[in-house]
Chimera marker file (.cmm) of the C-alpha trace (Angstrom):
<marker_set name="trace">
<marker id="1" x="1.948" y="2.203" z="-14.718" r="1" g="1" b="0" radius="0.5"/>
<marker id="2" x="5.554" y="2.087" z="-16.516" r="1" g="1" b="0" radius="0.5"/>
<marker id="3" x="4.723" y="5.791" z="-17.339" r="1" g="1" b="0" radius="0.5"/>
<marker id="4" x="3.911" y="6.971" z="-13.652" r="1" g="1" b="0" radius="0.5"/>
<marker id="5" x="6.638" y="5.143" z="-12.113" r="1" g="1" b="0" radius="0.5"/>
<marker id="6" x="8.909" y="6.929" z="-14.831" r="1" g="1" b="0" radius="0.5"/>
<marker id="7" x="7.588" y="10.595" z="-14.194" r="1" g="1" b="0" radius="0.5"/>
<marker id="8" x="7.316" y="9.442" z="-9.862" r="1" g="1" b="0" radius="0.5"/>
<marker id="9" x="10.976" y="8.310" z="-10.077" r="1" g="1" b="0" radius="0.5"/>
<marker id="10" x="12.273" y="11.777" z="-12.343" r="1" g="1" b="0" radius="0.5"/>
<marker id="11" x="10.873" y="14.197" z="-10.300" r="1" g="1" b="0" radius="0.5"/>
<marker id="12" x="11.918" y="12.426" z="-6.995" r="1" g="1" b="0" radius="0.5"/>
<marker id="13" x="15.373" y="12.813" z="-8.365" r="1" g="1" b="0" radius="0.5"/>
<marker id="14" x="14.399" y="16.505" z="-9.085" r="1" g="1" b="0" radius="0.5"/>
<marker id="15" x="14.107" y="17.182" z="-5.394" r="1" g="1" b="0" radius="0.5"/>
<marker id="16" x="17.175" y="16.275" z="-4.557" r="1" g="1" b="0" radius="0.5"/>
<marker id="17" x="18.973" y="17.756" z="-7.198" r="1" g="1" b="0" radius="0.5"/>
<marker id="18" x="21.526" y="20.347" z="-6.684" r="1" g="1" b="0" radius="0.5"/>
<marker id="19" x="20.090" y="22.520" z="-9.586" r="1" g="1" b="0" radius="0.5"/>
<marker id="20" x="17.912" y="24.874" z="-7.923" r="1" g="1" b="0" radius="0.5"/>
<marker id="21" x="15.449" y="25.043" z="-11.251" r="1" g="1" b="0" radius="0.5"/>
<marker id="22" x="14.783" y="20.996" z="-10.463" r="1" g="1" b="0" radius="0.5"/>
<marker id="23" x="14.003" y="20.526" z="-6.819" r="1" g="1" b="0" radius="0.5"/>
<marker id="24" x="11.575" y="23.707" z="-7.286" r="1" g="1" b="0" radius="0.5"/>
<marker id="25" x="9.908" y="21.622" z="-9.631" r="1" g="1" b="0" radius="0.5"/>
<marker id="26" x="10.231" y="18.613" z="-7.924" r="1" g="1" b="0" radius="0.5"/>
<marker id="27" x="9.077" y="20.289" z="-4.706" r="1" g="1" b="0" radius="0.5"/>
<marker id="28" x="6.266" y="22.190" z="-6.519" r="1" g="1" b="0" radius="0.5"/>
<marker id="29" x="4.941" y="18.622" z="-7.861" r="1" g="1" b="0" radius="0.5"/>
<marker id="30" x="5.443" y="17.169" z="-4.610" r="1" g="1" b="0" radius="0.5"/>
<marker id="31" x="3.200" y="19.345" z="-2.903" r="1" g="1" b="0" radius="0.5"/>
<marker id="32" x="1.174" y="19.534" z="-5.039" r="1" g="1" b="0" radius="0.5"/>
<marker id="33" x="0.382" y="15.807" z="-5.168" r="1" g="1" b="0" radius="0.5"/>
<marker id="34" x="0.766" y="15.638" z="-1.492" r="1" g="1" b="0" radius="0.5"/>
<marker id="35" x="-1.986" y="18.569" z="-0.672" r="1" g="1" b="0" radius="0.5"/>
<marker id="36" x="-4.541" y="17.244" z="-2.964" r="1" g="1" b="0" radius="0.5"/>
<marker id="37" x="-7.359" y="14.502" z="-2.636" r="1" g="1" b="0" radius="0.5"/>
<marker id="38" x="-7.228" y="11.504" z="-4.525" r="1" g="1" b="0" radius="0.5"/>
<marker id="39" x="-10.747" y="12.535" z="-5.558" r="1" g="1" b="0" radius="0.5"/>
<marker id="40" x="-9.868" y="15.818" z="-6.648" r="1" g="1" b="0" radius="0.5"/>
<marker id="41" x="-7.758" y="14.445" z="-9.063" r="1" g="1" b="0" radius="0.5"/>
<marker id="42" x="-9.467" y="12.084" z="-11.003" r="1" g="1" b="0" radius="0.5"/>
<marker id="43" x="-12.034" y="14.580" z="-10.922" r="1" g="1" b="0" radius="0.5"/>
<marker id="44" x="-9.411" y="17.291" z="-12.541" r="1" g="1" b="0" radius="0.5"/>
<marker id="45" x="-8.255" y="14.300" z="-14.845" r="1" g="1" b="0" radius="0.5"/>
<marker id="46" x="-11.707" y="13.432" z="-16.144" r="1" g="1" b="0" radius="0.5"/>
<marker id="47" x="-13.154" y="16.317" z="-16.734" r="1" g="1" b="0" radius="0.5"/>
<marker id="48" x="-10.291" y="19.133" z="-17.712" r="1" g="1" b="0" radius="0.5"/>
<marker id="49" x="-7.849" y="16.462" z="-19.137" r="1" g="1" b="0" radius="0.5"/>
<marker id="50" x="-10.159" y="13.754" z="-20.916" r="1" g="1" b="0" radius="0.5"/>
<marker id="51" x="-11.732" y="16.733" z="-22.492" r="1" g="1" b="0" radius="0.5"/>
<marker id="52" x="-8.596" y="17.250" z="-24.466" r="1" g="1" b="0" radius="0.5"/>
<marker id="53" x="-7.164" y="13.708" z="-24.900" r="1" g="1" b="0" radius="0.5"/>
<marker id="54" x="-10.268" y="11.756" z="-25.993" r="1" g="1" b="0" radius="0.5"/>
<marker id="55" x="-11.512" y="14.146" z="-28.971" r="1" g="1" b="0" radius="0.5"/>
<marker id="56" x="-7.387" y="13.816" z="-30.191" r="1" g="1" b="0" radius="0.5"/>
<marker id="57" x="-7.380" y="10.018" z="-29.941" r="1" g="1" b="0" radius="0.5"/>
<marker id="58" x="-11.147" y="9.952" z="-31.489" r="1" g="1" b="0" radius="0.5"/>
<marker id="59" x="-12.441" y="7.970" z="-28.605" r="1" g="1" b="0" radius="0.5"/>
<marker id="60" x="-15.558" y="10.608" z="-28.376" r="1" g="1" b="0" radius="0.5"/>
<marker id="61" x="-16.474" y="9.281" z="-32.041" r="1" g="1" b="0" radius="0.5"/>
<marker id="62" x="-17.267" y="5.815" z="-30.306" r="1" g="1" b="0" radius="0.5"/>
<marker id="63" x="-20.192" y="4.148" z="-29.319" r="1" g="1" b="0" radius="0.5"/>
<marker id="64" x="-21.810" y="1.163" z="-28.221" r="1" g="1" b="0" radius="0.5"/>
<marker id="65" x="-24.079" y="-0.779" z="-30.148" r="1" g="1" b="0" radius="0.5"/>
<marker id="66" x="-27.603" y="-0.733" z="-29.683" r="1" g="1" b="0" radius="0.5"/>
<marker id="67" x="-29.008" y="-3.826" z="-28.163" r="1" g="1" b="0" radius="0.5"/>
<marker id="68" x="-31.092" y="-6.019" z="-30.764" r="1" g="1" b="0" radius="0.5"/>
<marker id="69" x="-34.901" y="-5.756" z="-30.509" r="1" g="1" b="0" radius="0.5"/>
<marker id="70" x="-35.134" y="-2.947" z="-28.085" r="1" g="1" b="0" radius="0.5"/>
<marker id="71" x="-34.703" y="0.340" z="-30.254" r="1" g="1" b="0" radius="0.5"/>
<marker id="72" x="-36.856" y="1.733" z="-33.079" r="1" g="1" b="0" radius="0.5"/>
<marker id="73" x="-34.617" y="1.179" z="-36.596" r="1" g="1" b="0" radius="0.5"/>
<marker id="74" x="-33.525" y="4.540" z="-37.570" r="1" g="1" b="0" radius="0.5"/>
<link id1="1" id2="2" r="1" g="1" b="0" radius="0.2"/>
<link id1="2" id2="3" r="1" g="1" b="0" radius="0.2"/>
<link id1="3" id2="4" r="1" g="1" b="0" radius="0.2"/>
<link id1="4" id2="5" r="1" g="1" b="0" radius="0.2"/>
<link id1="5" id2="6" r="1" g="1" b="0" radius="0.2"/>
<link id1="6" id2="7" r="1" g="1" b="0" radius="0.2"/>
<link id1="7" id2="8" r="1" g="1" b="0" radius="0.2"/>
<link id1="8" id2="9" r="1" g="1" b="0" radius="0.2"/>
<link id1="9" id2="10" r="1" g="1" b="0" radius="0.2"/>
<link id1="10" id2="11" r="1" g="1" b="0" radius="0.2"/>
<link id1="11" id2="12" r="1" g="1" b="0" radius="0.2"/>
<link id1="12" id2="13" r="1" g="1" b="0" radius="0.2"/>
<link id1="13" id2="14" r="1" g="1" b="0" radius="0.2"/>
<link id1="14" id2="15" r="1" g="1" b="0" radius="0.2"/>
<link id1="15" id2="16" r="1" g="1" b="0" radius="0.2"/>
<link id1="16" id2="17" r="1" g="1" b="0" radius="0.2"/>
<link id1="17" id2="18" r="1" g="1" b="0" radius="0.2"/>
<link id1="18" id2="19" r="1" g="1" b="0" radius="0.2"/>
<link id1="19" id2="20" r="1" g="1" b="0" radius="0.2"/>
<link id1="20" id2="21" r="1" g="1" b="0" radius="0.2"/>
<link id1="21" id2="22" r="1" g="1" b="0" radius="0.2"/>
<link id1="22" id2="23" r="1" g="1" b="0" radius="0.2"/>
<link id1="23" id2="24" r="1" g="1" b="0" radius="0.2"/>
<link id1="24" id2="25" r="1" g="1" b="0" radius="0.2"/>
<link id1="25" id2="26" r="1" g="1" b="0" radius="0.2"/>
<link id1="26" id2="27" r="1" g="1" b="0" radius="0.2"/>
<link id1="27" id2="28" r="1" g="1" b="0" radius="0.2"/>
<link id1="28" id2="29" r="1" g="1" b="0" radius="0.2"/>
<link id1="29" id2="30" r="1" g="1" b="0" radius="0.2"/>
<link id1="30" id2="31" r="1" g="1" b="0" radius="0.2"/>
<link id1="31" id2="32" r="1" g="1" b="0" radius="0.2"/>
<link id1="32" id2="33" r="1" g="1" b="0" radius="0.2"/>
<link id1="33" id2="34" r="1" g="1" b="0" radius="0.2"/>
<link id1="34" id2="35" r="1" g="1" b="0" radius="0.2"/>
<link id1="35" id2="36" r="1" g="1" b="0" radius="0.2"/>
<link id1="36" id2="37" r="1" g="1" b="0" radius="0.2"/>
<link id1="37" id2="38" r="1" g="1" b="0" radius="0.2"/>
<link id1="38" id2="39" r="1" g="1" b="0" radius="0.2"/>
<link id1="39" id2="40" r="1" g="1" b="0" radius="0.2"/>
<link id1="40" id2="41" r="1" g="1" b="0" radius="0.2"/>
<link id1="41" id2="42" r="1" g="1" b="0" radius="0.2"/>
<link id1="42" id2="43" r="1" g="1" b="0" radius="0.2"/>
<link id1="43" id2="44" r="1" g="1" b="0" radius="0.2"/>
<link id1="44" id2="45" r="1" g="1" b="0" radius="0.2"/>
<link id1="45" id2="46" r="1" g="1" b="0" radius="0.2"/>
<link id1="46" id2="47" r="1" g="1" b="0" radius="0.2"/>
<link id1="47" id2="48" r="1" g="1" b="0" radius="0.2"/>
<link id1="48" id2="49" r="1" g="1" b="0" radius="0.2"/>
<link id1="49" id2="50" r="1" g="1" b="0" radius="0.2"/>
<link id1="50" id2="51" r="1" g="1" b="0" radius="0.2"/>
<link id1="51" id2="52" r="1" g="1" b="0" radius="0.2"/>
<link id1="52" id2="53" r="1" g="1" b="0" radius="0.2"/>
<link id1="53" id2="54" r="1" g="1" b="0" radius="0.2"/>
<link id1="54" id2="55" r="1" g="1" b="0" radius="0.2"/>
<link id1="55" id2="56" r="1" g="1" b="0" radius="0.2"/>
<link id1="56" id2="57" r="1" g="1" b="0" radius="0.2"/>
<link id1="57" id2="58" r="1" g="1" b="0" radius="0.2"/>
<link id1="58" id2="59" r="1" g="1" b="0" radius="0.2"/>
<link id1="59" id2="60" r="1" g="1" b="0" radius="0.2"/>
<link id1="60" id2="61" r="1" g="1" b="0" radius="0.2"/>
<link id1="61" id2="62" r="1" g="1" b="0" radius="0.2"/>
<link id1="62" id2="63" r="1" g="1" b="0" radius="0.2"/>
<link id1="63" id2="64" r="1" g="1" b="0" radius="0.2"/>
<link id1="64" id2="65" r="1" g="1" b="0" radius="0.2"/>
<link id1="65" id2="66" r="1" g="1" b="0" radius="0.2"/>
<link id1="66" id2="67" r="1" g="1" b="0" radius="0.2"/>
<link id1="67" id2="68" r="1" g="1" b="0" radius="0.2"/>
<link id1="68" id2="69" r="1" g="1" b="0" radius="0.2"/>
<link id1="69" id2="70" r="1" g="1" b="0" radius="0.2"/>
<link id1="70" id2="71" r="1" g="1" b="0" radius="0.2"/>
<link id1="71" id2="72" r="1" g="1" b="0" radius="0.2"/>
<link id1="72" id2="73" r="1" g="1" b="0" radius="0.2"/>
<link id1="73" id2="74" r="1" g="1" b="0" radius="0.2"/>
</marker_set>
């Protein structure tokens, strides 16, 4: 949350800028954000960006544990 509000407040401050390189960014962002569904993006997150980010933090190595009595040992 500390994060988002962080990169929500920068690049708000990037559109107002007087440096033309940071409001195009900050205006490229911004519509981007703006123009896409909420549900496109978690979809683009979870897929395209978990991909990456879980196998670096290991997170794909773990698994829950196999409830007593119902599985074959093995």
């Amino acid at each position: 949350m500390i994060f988002a509000t962080f990169i929500g407040a920068s690049l708000g401050l990037f559109r107002v800028s007087v440096n033309l390189l940071q409001r195009l960014i900050g205006g490229a962002y911004l519509e981007l954000v703006r123009n896409l569904p909420p549900f496109v993006i978690i979809f683009i997150i979870y897929f395209f960006v978990g991909d990456q980010i879980l196998p670096a933090l290991a997170a794909a190595e773990f698994t829950l544990p196999k409830p007593p009595g119902k599985w074959p040992a093995g």
